[in-house]
N, C-alpha and C positions, 0 to 999 in steps of 0.2 A: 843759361847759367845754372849749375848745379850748388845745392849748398850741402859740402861734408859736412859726411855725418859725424855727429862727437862721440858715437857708442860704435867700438869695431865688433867685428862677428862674433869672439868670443863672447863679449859678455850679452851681447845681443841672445846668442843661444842662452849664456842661464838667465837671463830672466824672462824668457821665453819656454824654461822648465822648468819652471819655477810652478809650486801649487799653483793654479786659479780660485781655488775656494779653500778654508780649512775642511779639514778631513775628505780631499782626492790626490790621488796620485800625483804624482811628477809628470810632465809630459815627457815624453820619448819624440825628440824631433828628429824628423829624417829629413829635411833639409831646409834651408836657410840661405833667405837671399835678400838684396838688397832691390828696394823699388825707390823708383824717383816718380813721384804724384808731380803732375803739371799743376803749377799754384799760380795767382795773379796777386800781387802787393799793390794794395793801393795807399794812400797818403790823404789822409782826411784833417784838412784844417775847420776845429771848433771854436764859435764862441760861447763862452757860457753868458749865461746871464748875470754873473757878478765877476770880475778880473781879468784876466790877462788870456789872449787866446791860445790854447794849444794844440797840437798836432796827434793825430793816433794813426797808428797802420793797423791794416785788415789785411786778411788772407782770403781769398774764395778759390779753393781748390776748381781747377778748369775739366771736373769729369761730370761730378753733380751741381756741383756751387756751394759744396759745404765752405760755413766760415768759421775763421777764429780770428781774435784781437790778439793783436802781438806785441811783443814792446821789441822797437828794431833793434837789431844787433845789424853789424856790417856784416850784409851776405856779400862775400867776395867773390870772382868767376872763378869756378875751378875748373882745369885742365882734366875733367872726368869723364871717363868712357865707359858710360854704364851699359849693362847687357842687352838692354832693351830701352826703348825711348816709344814712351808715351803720349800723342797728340794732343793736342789742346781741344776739349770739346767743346766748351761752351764759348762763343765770340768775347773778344773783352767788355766790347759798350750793356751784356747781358751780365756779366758777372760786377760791371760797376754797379749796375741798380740794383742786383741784387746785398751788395753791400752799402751801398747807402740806404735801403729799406730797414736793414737788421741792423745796422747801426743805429738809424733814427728810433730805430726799438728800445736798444740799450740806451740813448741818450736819453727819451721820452720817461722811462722808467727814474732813470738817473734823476731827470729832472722835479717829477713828483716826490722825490724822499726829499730832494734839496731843497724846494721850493724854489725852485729857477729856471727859467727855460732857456736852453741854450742851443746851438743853430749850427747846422753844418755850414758852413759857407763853402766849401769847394771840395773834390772830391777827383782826385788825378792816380791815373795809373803808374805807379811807380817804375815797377819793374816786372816782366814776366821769369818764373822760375822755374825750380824741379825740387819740391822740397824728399829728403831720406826718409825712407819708411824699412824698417826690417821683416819679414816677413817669415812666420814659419811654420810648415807644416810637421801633422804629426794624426797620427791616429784617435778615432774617440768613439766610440762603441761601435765599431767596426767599419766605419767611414772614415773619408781621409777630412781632415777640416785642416784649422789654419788660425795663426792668430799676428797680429801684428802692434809692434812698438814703432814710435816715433824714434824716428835717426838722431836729435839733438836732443831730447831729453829722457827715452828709453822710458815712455808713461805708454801703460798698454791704450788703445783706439777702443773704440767703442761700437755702438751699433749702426750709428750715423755714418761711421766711416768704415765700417767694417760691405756697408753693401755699395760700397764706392770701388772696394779692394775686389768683390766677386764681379761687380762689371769690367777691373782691369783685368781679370784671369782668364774672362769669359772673351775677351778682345783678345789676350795670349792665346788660346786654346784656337779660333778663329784664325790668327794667321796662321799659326802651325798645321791648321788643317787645308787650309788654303794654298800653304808652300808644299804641300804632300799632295794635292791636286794636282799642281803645276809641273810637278815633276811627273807623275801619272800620264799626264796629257803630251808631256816632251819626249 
């Protein structure tokens, strides 16, 4: 399942030429594409310590196991035929304990300011996805670099997820050299 993206490639390019810092240039991007990161949704039912039980989704992207807490919106299938399709690398039952670990982090925290200790009780994989990332290259002191916005809300990644994006380029670069191989050999 693919989730559209809500930002299209124009404005995906200006805010991807947009300053990065005050007082530097505009970036000059020489091209601009769209990536779908393999993610796992899970579904985590909490009790707290005082009321009523509630529900949270987590995300652990399936390359490194970065995560993030989401609040769900309905990701619907889309009929998407992205350029390229990215494997899932981490198994799912590794990327669940890695989100019940970092969640019991945020709740353990949670729970010290509250004074309340409140309990995962179950932890199920919801759904596997492909969440939109924009991605764009461009020059910076004489190397080619690269920077990337999230596809539904155009907030630039950072450095945790920024060496998630050079292992998928370094996975690109690899098959292309693999398919230039193959033809080689035929």
């Amino acid at each position: 399942m693919y989730v559209v993206p809500e930002i299209d490639k124009a404005r995906a390019q200006a805010v991807l030429t947009r300053q990065p810092r005050p007082f530097t240039r505009k970036r000059n991007i020489l091209k601009t594409e769209l990536l779908y990161l393999p993610s796992f949704l899970f579904l985590l039912r909490v009790k707290p310590g005082t009321g009523s039980h509630f529900v949270e989704y987590v995300t652990i992207e399936a390359i490194h196991g970065e995560f993030a807490l989401i609040e769900k919106s309905d990701y619907s299938p889309e009929p998407v035929t992205p350029s390229r399709i990215y494997n899932f690398v981490l198994p799912s039952d590794e990327a669940e304990a890695v989100a019940l670990d970092l969640y019991k982090r945020i709740l353990l925290k949670k729970s010290l300011k509250n004074k309340s200790m409140a309990v995962v009780e179950s932890i199920e994989l919801e759904q596997k996805f492909y969440y939109p990332y924009w991605i764009g290259y461009f020059h910076h002191k004489g190397a080619l670099d690269f920077d990337v916005i999230d596809g539904i809300s155009g907030k630039h990644q950072g450095p945790k997820m920024r060496s998630v994006f050079i292992e998928l380029l370094l996975q690109q670069k690899k098959e292309a050299a693999d398919a230039v191989q193959k033809k080689t050999d035929d």
